[in-house]
N, C-alpha and C positions, 0 to 999 in steps of 0.2 A: 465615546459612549457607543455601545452599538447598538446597530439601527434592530428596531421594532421587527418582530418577526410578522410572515402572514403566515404562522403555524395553523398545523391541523389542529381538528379538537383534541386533545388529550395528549398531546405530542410536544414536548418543549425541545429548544434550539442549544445545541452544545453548551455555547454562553450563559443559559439556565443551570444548568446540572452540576457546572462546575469540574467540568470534564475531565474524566483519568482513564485513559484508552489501556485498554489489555493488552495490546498491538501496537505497534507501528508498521505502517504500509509507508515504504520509500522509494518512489520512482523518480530512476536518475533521468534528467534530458529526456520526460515525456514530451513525444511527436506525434499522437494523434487528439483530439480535442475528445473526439466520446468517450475512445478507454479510458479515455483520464475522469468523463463524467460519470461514467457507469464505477470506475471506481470509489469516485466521489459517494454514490449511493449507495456502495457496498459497502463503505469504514462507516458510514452512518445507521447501517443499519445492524454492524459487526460491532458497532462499540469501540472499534479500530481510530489511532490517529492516521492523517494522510499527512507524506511530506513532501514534497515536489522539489527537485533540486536543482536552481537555474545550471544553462540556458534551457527555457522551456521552446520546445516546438511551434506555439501557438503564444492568441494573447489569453490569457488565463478570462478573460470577459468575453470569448469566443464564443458567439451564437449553438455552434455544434457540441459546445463542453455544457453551456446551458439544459440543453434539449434533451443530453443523454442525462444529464445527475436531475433532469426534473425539478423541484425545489428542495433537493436534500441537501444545497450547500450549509442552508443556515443550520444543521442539523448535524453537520462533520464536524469534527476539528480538524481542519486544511491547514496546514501553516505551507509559508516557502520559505527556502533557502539560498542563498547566494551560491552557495556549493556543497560539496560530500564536507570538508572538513566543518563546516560552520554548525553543518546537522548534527554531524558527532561532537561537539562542545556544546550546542544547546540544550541538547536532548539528551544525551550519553546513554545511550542504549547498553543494558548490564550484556548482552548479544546482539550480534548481528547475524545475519544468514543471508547470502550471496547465493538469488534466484537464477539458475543458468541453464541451456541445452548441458554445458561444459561442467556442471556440477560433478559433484563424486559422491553424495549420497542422494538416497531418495528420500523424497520430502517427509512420508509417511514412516519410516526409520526413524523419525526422532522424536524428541519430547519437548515441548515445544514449554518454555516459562514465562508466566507474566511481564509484558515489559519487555520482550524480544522484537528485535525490529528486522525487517522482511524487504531487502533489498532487491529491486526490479530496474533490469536495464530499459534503455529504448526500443522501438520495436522494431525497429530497423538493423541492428547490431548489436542489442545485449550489452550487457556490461563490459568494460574494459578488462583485458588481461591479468590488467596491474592492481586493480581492486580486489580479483576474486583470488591473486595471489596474496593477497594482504590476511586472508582467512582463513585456520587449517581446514584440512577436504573434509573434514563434517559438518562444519559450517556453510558451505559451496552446495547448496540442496539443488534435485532436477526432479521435473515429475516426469513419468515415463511415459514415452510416447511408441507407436510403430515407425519400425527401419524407415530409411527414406525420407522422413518429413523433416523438416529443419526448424518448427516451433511451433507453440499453442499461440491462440491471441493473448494478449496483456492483460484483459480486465477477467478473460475468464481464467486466466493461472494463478492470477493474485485469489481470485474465490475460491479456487479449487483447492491452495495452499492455506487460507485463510479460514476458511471454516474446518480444514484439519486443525488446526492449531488449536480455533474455539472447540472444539468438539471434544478435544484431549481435557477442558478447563469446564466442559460439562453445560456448554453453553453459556456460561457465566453474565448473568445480567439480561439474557433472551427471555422470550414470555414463550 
C-alpha cells in the first residue's frame, strides 16, 4: 500500500494519477546522489518516468539524493532496475536514444515520439561502447558543446534534452 503523501496543496503524488510518462529518463550506473536528485525533480516536474539501472553509485536513501530531489520523490515515477536488459523487457521502449559526447546526431535534429526513452551514461565515463553500438547513429544523440571540453553535467543534459523533446509535444500536460 503506499505510504500517505505530505503533498502540497493542489499537487498529487504519481501513485494518484495513475501515471503514464511521455518520456523515459534512463540513467545507466548513476554516481552522483544530486544529479540523480535534481533529476528526480525534473521527470516530476516533466511528466517524465525515471529509471535507474543497478549497480547504483550510492544508497538510493542517500541524504545528498534527498536534498537535491527536495520532496519530489513521491511525485516521480522512479522505478530501478537490476540491469539495461531487465529495463528493456519491462518497459519496451517503442525507441531508445543513446545520450553521448560520442553520439552522431544532434539532439535537436530529431523528432522526438511519445514513449521514447532517453538513455544516460555515468558521469564518470558515459555509456559503454557496446550499447551505443547496439543503436543506428540517429539514434546515438549529442548536444553540442565548445572544442576542448569533454562533457556537460548529467542532470543539466537530461533538461536540456528533455524539455527539447516536451517542447516538440507542445508541452503536453504543462500548465
Amino acid at each position: 500500500m503506499p505510504q500517505k503523501s505530505r503533498a502540497r496543496r493542489g499537487s498529487v503524488s504519481a501513485i494518484e494519477i495513475g501515471f503514464l510518462a511521455l518520456f523515459h529518463v534512463v540513467l545507466y550506473q548513476p554516481e552522483i546522489p544530486p544529479n540523480t536528485g535534481n533529476i528526480i525533480r525534473l521527470c516530476a516536474n516533466t511528466g517524465s518516468s525515471l529509471h535507474l539501472i543497478h549497480p547504483l553509485g550510492f544508497d538510493f536513501d542517500d541524504k545528498r539524493l534527498r536534498r537535491a530531489g527536495l520532496d519530489y520523490r513521491e511525485f516521480a515515477d522512479v522505478r530501478q532496475h537490476a540491469d539495461f536488459a531487465v529495463f528493456l523487457a519491462e518497459v519496451a521502449p517503442p525507441r531508445q536514444f543513446a545520450v553521448s559526447t560520442r553520439g552522431a546526431q544532434r539532439y535537436d535534429t530529431v523528432a522526438y515520439a511519445a514513449g521514447d526513452a532517453f538513455v544516460f551514461g555515468p558521469e564518470t565515463r558515459g555509456l559503454p561502447q557496446a550499447m551505443l553500438d547496439e543503436l543506428p547513429a540517429e539514434q546515438r544523440i549529442r548536444l553540442p558543446m565548445c572544442p576542448g571540453q569533454r562533457s556537460l553535467n548529467l542532470s543539466n543534459s537530461v533538461a536540456v534534452l528533455l524539455f527539447e523533446a516536451w517542447r516538440q509535444h507542445g508541452f503536453s500536460g504543462g500548465a
